[in-house]
C-alpha positions as CSV (number, residue, x, y, z in Angstrom):
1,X,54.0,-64.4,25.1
2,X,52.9,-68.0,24.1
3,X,52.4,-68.8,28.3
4,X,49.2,-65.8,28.4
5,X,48.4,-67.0,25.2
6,X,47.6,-70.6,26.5
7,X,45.9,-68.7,29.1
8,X,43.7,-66.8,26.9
9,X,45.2,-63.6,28.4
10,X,46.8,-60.9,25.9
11,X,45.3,-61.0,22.3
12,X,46.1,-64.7,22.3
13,X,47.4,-66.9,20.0
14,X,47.1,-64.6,17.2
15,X,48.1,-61.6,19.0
16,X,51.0,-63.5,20.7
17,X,52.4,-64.6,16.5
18,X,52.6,-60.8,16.0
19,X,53.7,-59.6,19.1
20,X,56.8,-62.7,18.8
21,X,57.3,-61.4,14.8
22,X,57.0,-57.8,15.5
23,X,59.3,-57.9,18.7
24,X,61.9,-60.1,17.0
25,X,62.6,-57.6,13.8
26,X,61.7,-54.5,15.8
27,X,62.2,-54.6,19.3
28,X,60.0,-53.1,22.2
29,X,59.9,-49.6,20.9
30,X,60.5,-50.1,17.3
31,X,56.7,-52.2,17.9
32,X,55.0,-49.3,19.4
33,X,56.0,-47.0,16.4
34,X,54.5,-49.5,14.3
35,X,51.6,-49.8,15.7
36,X,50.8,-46.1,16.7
37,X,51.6,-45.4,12.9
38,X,48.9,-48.7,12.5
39,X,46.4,-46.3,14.1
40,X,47.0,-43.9,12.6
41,X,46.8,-44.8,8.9
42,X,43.4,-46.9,9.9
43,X,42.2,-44.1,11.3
44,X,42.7,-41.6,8.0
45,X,41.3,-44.9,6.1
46,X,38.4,-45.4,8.3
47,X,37.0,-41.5,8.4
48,X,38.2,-40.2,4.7
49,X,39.6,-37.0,6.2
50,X,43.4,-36.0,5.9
51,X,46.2,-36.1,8.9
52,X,46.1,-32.1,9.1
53,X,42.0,-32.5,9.6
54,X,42.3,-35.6,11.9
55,X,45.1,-33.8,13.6
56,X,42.4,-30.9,14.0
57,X,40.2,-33.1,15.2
58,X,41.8,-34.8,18.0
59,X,42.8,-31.2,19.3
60,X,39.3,-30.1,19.4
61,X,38.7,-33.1,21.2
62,X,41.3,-32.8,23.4
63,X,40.2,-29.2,24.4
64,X,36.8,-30.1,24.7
65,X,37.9,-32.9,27.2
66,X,40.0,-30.8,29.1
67,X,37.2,-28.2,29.7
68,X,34.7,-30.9,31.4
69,X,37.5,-32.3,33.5
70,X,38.4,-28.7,34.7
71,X,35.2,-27.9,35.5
72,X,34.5,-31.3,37.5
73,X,37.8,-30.0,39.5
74,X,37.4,-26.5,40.1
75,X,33.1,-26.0,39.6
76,X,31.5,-22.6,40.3
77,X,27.9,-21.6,39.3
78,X,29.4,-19.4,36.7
79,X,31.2,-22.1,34.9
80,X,28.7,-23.6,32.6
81,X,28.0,-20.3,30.9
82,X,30.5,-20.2,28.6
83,X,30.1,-24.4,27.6
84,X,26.7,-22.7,26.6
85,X,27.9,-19.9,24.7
86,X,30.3,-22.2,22.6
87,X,27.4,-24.6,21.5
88,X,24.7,-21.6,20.9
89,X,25.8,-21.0,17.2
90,X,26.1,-24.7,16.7
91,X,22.2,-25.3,17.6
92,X,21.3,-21.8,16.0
93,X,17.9,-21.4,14.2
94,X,16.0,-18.9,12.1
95,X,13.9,-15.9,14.3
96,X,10.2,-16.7,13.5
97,X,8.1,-13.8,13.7
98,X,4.8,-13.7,13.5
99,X,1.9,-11.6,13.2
100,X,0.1,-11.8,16.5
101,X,3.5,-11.3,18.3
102,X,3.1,-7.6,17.5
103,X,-0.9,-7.1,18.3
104,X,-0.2,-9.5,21.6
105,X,2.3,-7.1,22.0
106,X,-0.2,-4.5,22.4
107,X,-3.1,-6.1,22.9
108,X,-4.0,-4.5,26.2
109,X,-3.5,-1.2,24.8
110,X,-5.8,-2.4,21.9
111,X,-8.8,-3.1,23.9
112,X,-8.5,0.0,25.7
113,X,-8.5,2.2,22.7
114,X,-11.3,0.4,21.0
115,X,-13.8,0.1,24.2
116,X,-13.1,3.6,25.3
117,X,-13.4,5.3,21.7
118,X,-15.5,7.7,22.9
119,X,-15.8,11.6,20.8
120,X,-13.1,12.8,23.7
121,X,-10.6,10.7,22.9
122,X,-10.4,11.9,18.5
123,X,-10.9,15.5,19.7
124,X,-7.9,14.8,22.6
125,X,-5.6,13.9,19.4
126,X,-7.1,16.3,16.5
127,X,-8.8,19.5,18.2
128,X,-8.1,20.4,22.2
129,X,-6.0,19.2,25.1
130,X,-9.6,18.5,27.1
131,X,-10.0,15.0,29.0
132,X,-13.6,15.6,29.3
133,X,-16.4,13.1,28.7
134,X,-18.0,14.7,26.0
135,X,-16.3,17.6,24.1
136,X,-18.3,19.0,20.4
137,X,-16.0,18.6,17.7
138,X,-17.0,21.0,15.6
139,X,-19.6,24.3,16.1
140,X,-20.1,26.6,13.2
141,X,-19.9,30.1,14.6
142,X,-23.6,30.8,15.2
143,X,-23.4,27.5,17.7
144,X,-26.1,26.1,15.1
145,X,-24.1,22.8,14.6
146,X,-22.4,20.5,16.3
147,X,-20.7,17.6,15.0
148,X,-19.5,14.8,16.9
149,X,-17.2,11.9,15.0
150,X,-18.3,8.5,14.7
151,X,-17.0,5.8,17.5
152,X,-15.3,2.9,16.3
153,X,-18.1,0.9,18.9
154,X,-19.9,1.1,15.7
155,X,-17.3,-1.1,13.2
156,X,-16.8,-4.5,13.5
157,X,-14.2,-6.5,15.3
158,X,-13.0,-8.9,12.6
159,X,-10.8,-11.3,14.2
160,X,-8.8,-13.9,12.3
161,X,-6.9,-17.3,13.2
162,X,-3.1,-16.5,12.7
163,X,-1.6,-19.4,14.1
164,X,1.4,-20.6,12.1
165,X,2.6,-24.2,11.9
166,X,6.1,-24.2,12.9
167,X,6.8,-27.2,11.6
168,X,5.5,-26.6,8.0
169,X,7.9,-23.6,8.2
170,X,10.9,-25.2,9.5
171,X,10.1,-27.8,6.5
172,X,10.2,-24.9,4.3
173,X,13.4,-23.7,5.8
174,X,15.1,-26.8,4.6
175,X,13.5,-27.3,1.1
176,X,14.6,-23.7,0.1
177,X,18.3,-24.3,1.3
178,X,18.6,-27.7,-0.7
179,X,16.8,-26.4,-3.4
180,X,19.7,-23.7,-3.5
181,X,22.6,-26.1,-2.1
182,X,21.7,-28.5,-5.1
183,X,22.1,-25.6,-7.8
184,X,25.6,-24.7,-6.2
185,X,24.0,-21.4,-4.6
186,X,25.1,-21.5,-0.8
187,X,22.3,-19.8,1.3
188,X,21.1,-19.5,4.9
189,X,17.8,-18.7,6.1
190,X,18.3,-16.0,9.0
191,X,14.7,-14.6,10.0
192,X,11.2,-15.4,8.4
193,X,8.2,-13.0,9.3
194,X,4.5,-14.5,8.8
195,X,2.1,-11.8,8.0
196,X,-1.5,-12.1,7.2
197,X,-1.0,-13.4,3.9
198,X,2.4,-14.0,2.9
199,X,5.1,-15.6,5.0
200,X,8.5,-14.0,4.1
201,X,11.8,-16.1,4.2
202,X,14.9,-13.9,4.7
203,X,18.3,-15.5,3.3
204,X,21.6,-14.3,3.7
205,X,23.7,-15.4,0.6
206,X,27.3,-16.7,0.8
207,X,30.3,-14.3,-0.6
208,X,30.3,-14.2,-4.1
209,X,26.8,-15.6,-4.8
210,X,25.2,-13.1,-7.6
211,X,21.7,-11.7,-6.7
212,X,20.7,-12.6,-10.2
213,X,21.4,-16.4,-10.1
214,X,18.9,-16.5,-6.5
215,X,16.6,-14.8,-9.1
216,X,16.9,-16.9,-11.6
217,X,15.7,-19.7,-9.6
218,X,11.9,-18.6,-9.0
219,X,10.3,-21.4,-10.9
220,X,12.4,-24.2,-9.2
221,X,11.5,-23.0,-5.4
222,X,7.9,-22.2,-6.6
223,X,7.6,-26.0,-7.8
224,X,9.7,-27.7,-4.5
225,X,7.5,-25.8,-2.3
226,X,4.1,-26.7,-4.3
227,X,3.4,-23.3,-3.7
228,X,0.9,-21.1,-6.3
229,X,3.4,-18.2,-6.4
230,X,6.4,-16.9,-4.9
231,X,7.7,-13.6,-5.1
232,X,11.6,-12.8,-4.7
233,X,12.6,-9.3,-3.0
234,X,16.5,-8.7,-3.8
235,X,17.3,-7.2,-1.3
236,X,15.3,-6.1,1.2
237,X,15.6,-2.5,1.6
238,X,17.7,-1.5,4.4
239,X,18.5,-5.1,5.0
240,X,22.0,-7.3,3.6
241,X,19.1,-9.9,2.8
242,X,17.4,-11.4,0.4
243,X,13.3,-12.2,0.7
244,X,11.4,-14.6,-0.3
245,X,7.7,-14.2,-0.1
246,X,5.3,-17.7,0.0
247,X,1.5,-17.2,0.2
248,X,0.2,-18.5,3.5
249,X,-2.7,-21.6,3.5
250,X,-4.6,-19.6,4.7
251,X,-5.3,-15.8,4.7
252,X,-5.9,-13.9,7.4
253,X,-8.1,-10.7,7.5
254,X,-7.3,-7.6,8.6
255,X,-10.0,-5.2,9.9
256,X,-10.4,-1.3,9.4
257,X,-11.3,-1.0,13.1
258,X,-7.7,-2.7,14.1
259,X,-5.8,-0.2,12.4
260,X,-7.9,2.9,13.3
261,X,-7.4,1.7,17.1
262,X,-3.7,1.5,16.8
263,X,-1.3,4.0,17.8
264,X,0.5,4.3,14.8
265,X,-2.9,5.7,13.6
266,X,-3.4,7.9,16.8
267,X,0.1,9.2,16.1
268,X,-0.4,11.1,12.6
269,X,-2.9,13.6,14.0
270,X,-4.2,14.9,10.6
271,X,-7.3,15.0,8.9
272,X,-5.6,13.5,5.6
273,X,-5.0,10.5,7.6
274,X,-6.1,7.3,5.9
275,X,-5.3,3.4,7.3
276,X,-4.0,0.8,4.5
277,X,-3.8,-2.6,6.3
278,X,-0.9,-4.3,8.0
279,X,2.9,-4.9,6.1
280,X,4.3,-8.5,6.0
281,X,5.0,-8.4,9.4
282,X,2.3,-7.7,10.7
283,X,2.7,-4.1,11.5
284,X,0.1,-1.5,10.3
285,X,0.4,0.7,7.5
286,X,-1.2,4.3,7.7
287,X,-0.5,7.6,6.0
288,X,-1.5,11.1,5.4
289,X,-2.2,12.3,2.1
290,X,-0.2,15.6,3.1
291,X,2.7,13.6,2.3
292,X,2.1,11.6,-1.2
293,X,0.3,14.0,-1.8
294,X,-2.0,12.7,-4.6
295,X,-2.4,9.2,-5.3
296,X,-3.6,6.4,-8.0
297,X,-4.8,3.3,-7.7
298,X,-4.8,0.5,-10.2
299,X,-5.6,-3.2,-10.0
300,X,-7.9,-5.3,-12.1
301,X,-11.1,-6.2,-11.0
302,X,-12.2,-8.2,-7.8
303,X,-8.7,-7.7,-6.5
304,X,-9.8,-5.1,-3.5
305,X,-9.6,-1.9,-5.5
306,X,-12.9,-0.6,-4.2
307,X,-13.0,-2.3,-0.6
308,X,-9.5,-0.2,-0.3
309,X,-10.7,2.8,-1.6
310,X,-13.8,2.6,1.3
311,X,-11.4,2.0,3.5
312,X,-9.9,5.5,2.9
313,X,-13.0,7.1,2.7
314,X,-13.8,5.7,6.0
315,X,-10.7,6.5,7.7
316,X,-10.6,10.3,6.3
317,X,-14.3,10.6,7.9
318,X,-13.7,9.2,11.3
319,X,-10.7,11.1,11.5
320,X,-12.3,14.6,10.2
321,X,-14.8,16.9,10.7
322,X,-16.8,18.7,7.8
323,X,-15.2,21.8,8.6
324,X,-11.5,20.4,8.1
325,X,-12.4,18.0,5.3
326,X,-14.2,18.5,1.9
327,X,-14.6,15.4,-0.2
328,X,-15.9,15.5,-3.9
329,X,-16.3,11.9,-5.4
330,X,-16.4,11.1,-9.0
331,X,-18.5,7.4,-9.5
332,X,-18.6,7.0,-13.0
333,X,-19.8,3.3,-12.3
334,X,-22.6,4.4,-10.3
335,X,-22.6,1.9,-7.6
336,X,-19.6,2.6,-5.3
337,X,-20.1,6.2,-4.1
338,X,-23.1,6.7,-4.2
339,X,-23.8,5.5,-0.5
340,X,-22.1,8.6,0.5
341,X,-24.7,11.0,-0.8
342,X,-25.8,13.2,1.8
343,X,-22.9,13.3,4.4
344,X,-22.4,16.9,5.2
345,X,-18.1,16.6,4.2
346,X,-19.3,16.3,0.3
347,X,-19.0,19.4,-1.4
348,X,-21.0,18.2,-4.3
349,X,-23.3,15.3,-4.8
350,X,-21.5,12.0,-6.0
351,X,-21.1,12.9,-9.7
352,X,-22.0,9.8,-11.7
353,X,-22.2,11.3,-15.0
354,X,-18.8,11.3,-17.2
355,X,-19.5,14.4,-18.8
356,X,-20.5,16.4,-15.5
357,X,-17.1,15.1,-14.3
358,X,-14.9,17.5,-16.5
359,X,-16.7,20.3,-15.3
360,X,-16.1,19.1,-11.6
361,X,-12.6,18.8,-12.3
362,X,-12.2,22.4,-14.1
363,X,-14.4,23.6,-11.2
364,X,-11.8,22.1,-8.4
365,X,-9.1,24.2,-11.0
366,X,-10.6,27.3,-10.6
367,X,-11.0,26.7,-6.8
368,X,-7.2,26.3,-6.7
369,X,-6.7,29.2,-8.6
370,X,-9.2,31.4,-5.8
371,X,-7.1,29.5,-2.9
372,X,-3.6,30.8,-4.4
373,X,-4.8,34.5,-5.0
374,X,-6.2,34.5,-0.9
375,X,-2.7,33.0,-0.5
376,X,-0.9,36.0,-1.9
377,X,-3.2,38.5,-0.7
378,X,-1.9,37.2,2.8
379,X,1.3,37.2,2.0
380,X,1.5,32.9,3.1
381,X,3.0,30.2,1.1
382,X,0.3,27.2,1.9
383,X,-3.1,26.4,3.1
384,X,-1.2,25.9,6.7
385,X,0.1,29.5,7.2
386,X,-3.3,30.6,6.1
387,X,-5.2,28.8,8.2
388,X,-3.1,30.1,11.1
389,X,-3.7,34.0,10.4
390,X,-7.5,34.0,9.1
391,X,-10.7,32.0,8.9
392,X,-9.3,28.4,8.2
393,X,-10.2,26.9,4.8
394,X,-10.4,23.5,4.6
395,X,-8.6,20.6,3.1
396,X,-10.5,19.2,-0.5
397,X,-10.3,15.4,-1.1
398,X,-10.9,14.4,-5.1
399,X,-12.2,10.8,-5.7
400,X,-12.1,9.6,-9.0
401,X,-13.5,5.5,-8.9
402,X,-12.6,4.9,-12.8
403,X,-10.5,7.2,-14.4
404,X,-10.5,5.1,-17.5
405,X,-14.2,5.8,-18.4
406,X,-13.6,9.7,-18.0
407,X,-11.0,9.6,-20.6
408,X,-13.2,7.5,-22.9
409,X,-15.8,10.3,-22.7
410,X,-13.2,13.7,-22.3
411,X,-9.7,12.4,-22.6
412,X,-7.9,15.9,-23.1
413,X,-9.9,18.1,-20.5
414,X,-9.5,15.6,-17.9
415,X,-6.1,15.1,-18.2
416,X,-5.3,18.5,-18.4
417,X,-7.8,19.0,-15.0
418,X,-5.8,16.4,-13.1
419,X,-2.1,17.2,-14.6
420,X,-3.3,21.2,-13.3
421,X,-4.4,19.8,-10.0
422,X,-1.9,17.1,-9.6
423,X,0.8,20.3,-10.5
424,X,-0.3,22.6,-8.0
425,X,-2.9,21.3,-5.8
426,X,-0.9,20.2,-2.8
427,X,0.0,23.9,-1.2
428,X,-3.7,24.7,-1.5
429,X,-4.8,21.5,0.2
430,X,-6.0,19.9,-2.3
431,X,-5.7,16.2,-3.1
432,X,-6.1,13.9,-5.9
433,X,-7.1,9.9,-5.7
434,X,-7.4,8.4,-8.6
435,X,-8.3,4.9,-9.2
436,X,-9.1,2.5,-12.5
437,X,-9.0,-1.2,-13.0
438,X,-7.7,-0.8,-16.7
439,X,-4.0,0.1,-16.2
440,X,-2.6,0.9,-19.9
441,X,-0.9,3.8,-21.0
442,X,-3.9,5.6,-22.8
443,X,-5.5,5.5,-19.4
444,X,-2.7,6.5,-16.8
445,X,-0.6,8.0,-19.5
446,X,2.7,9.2,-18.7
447,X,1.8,13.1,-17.7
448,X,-0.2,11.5,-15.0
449,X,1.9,9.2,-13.7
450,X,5.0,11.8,-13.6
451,X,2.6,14.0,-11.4
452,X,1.0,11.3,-9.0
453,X,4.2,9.9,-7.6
454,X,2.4,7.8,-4.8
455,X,1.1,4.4,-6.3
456,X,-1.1,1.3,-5.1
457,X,-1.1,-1.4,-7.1
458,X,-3.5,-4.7,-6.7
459,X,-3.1,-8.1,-8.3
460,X,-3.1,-7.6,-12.1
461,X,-2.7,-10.1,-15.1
462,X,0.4,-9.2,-16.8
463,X,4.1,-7.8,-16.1
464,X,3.3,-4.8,-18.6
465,X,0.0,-3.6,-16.6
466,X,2.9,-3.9,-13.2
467,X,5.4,-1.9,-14.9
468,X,2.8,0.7,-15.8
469,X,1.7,1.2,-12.5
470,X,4.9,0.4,-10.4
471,X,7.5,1.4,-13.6
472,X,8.5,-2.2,-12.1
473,X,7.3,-5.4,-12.3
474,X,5.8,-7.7,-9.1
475,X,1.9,-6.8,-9.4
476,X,1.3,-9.7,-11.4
477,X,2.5,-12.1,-8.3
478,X,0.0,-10.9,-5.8
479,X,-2.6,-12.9,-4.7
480,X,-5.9,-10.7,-5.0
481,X,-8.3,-10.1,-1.8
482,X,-6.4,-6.5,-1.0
483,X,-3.1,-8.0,-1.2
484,X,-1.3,-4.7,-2.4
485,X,2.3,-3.1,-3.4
486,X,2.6,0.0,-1.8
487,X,5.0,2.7,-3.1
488,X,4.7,6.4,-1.5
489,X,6.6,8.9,-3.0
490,X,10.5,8.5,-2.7
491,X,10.1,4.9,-1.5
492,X,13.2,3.1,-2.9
493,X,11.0,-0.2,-3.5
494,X,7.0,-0.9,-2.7
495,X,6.3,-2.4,0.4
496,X,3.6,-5.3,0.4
497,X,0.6,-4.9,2.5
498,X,-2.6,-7.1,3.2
499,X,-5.3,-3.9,2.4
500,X,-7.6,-3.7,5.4
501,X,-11.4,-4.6,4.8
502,X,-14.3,-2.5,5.6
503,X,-17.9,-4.5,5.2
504,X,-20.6,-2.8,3.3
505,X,-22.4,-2.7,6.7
506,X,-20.0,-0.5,8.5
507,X,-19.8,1.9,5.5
508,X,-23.8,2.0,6.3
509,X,-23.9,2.3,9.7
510,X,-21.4,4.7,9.9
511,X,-23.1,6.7,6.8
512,X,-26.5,7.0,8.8
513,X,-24.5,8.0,12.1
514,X,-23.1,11.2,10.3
515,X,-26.3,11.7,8.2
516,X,-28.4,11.7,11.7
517,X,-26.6,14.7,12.8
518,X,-27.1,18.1,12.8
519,X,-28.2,19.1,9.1
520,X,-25.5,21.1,7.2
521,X,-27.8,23.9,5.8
522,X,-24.7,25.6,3.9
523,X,-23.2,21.8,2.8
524,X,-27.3,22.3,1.1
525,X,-26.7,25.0,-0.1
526,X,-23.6,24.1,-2.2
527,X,-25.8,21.2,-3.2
528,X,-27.6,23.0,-5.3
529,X,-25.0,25.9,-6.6
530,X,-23.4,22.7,-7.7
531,X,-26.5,21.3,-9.5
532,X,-27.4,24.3,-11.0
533,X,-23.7,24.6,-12.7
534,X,-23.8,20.6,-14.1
535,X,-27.3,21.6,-15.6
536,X,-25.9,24.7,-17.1
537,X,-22.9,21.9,-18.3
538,X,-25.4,19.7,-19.6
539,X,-26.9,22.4,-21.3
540,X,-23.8,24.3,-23.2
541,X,-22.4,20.8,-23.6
542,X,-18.8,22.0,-21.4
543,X,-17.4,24.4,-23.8
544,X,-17.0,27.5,-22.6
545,X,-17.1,29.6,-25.7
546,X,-21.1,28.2,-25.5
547,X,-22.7,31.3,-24.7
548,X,-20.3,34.0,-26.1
549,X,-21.2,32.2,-29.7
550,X,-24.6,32.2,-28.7
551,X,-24.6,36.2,-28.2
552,X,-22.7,36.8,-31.2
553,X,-24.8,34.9,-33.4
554,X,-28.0,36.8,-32.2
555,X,-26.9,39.9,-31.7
556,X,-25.4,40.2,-35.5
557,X,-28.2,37.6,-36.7
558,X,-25.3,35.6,-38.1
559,X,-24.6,32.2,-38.0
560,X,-22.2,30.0,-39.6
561,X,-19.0,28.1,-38.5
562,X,-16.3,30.4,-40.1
563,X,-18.6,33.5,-38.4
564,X,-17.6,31.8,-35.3
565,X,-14.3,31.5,-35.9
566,X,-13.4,34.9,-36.9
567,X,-15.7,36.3,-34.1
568,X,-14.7,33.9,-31.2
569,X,-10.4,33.4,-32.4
570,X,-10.6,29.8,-32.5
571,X,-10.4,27.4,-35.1
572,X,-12.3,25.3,-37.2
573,X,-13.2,22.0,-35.2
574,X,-14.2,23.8,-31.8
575,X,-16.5,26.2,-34.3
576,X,-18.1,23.6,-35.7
577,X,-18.6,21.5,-32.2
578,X,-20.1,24.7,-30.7
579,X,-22.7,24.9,-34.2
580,X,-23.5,21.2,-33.3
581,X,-24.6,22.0,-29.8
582,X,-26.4,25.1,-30.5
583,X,-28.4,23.2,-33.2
584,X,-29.0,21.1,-31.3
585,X,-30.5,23.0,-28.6
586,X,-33.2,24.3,-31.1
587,X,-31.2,28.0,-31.1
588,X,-30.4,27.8,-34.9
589,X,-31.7,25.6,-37.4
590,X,-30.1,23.0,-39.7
591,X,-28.0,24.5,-43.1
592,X,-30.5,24.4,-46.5
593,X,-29.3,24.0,-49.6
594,X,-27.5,27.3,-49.8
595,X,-25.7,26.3,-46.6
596,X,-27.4,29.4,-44.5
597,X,-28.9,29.0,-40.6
598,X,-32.1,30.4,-39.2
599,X,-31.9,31.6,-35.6
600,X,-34.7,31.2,-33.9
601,X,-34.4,32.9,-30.5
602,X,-33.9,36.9,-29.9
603,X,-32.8,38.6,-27.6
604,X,-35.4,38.9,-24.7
605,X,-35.3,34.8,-25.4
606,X,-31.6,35.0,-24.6
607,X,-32.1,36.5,-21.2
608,X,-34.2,34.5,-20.5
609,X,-32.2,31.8,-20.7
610,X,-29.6,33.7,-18.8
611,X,-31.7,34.4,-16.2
612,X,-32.7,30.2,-16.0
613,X,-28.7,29.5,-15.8
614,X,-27.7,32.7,-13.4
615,X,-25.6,33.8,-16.5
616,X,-26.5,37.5,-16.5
């Protein structure tokens, strides 16, 4: 020992005093004992781990050594495969989708779609089998009109960047999992989908992690991620996730003419087909009004109420002709609709005046109630058997842009109109959209909202306004700019969707296009049926008990509120409404002092009247 220590061989003179010591008490294998058990304790000093997790440790190790050697010795191609497999879920990361994965995905497909959207290619989906280059839509039967739909050539390609910054994501990844791993919630993020808008972060919570504590959380991960406002989706329907929604940097737009052009449009093959937008992933959103089958609408203003609402209005005319598709538009505000005026689907001009609008609605009643009687006569259930076995009748659209001014001016009869519509409508082919930017409960009371079952709701400024709307809350999260909760009926949650956008200059060009056809002599002539019965409103004020008090008072040259009443069956405050308007029409005069009225018309004056309101 001391001659290879001289020699500076062994671990010298030190090593040789412990080696002499260590040999002397213990002999040669009492030493190597020692010093294995040496190891052994530095090595459970060293790493902080137990002898059953070292022990694991150096087995792992051992294995994992064994498996290079063997396939050094014995190497065939197929060998490294399973090496590979074993360190996949080691080096495992979250599936980023994104957005232009799915319109890349058909981009080809696209492009042909849009170029070649000629007139043959709607009437190849909606009206005949025909591959020809130019096939009429739509021909009365005395050949007088033809009608061909718009092209989408005419709408603008609005193309967006949607690039998405992996890295910002993958930083994102790893703030929301210490965010959580710091409050004790154990998380992994699985899949995160970038839509237009929003990017969504999926996360798969560990067993026994409450939904409700994730939930909990929003404020914490909405400051860590500096981000304006997050929304939490627990869980994802149809998923064993949870989602978190983050608002992108920048918003991308989605355009009207995308979604027409998609297939998931060209599928539906209805005339009640409309196009929303695209869904956090990207994917577009379309539907038939068929199916909701009416519809409201509610967001405050400048979050995309109205640019949606074009959108539909759009859709439903480049997807119908005025034969299947009516359309009667209620614009209280004046500005929105009115552009439509003059396209041979409207049944009636835009209607901008509140009052006219209850008689629209009770008009659209009694056309219901005409529909279901042809329905029995035939022996059919809905417009669809009907249209099958005699002259088709076709579907009616009702727009209503503010519902909240109508039931300022007429709260009762247009609630009763829409809850009678909204009721029964849907087998005659008759559809309700109603929309307002004030969403309390005078205004979408709860009879309305039990009988429109499909909802859109747009950014809004408080939970209350969501939960009126939604009966949940998440509206006041959205970001404005058509970002949208969508819930058609028997949706177990809304979905979110980016609302598609349709300039003003599309509307217009696409307006002229169907205004340059053919002219619709007998949309004309409703025109002015339809005028003639909102002067005749104007005139008797909307009651209908107008003119039978009007008879009654001149042909007994009597009049006085309780004469009314006993004559007419009805009580005191309609009575005395109906004196008001006939007073005030110059019929009768004002009460003197012993409370007695002077008419002032007879009865060759009274037909004439008839006569000017096609009363008689």
């Amino acid at each position: 020992v001391w001659e290879a220590a001289a020699k500076g061989m062994g671990g010298g003179y030190i090593g040789g005093s412990l080696a002499y010591v260590l040999l002397g008490l213990l002999g040669r294998l009492g030493t190597a004992v020692f010093l294995f058990l040496g190891v052994i304790v530095s090595l459970v000093m060293i790493m902080d781990k137990t002898l059953s997790e070292l022990a694991i440790l150096i087995w792992n190790s051992l294995k994992t050594w064994w498996s290079r050697m063997s396939a050094q010795l014995y190497y065939e191609e197929s060998s490294p495969a399973p090496v590979a497999a074993a360190k996949a879920p080691i080096e495992e990361e979250p599936v980023i989708i994104n957005a232009d994965d799915n319109l890349a995905a058909n981009d080809e497909l696209a492009n042909v779609k849009i170029k070649s959207a000629e007139p043959v290619k709607e009437i190849k989906l909606h009206r005949t089998s025909s591959n020809s280059q130019l096939e009429l839509v739509y021909s009365n039967e005395e050949g007088k009109l033809n009608y061909i739909k718009p092209s989408l050539e005419m709408m603008t390609m609005i193309e967006s960047d949607r690039s998405i910054d992996k890295k910002n994501i993958k930083d994102s990844i790893a703030v929301l999992e210490e965010t959580f791993t710091s409050f004790g919630v154990n998380v992994k993020v699985n899949q995160v989908s970038c839509g237009p808008s929003v990017i969504r972060y999926e996360l798969t919570p560990a067993p026994g992690v409450k939904i409700s504590k994730i939930i909990s959380l929003t404020d914490d991960l909405q400051l860590n991620l500096a981000a304006p406002g997050i929304r939490i989706e627990a869980p994802i329907p149809g998923k064993s996730a949870i989602g978190i929604e983050v608002p992108s940097k920048k918003m991308g737009s989605v355009g009207l003419r995308n979604i027409l052009a998609s297939p998931a449009f060209k599928k539906l093959k209805s005339p009640l087909a409309f196009a929303l937008g695209e869904d956090i992933s990207g994917n577009p959103v379309v539907a038939k009004l068929s199916d909701m089958p009416h519809l409201l609408i509610a967001g405050a203003t400048g979050s995309g109420k109205s640019v949606c609402l074009n959108s539909i209005i759009v859709s439903l005319l480049y997807n119908s002709t005025p034969d299947e598709l009516k359309l009667v538009f209620i614009d209280p505000k004046m500005v929105e609709l009115t552009v439509y005026n003059g396209i041979p689907h409207l049944l009636t001009p835009v209607v901008t005046d509140s009052k006219k609008a209850a008689v629209i609605l009770r008009w659209m009643t009694t056309e219901m109630e005409k529909r279901y009687k042809l329905f029995a006569e035939q022996g059919v259930r809905d417009i669809y058997r009907y249209n099958q076995a005699a002259p088709p009748l076709p579907f009616i659209v009702i727009i209503i842009d503010e519902l909240a001014d109508l039931m300022m001016v007429a709260p009762v009869e247009v609630e009763d109109s829409i809850c009678r519509l909204a009721q029964m409508a849907r087998a005659a082919g008759m559809h309700l959209i109603v929309a307002t930017q004030r969403p309390s409960v005078d205004v979408v009371t709860g009879i309305i909202k039990a009988n429109v079952p499909s909802r859109i709701a747009f950014a809004v400024s408080s939970q209350t306004d969501s939960r009126t709307i939604l009966d949940i809350g998440g509206a006041e999260k959205l970001l404005g700019k058509g970002d949208m909760l969508f819930s058609p009926v028997g949706a177990v949650k809304p979905y979110r969707v980016q609302g598609a956008f349709v300039s003003d200059k599309d509307i217009e060009v696409t307006v002229n296009y169907i205004k340059g056809q053919v002219e619709n002599q007998e949309a004309v002539d409703e025109f002015s049926e339809v005028e003639l019965s909102l002067e005749q409103a104007e005139y008797d004020g909307g009651d209908e008990l107008f003119w039978d008090a009007v008879k009654v008072m001149v042909e007994n040259q009597k009049a006085s509120v309780s004469f009314l009443q006993r004559k007419l069956k009805i009580g005191y405050a309609r009575a005395a409404r109906i004196m008001d308007l006939i007073e005030e029409r110059c019929i009768v005069t004002e009460p003197d002092t012993n409370k007695k009225r002077e008419i002032l018309i007879d009865a060759e004056q009274l037909e004439k009247l008839y006569a000017n309101y096609k009363l008689c």
